[in-house]
N, C-alpha and C positions, 0 to 999 in steps of 0.2 A: 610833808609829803602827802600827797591828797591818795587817795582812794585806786585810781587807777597806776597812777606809778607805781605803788605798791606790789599789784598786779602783777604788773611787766618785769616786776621783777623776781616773781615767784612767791610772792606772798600770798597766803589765802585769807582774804579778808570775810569775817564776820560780821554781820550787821544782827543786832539782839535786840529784837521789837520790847518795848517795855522798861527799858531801862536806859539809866541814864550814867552819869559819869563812872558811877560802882557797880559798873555789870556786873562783879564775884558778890555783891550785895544784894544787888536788885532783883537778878534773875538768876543766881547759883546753880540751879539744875540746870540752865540752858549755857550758861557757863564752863560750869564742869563736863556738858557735852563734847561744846567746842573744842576744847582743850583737846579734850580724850577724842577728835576728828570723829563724832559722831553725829555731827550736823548735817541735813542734808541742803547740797549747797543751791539746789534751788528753791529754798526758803528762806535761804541769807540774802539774795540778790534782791533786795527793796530799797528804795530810798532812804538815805536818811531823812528825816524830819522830825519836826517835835516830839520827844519824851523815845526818842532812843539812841541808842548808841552811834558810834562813827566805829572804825576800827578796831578791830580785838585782835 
């Protein structure tokens, strides 16, 4: 399921600059944010590309 189906379907996706397969590794505070919906979501809305995540 890609990125916007997810969406449409009331999911809030997360994108985590900096990290790679083990977002609870790589980037833990920005992690434990997300989780705890402390992200603000237009900081998440960037592409994905090289050396970060897809989906959280």
């Amino acid at each position: 399921m890609g990125r916007e189906a997810l969406e449409a379907a009331g999911v809030r996706v997360v994108i985590v600059p900096g990290a790679g397969h083990n977002v609870m590794f790589d980037r833990p505070d920005t992690f434990a944010a997300a989780v705890a919906g402390r992200t603000e979501r237009s900081a998440t809305e960037q592409a994905v590309g090289p050396g970060t995540s897809g989906p959280l």
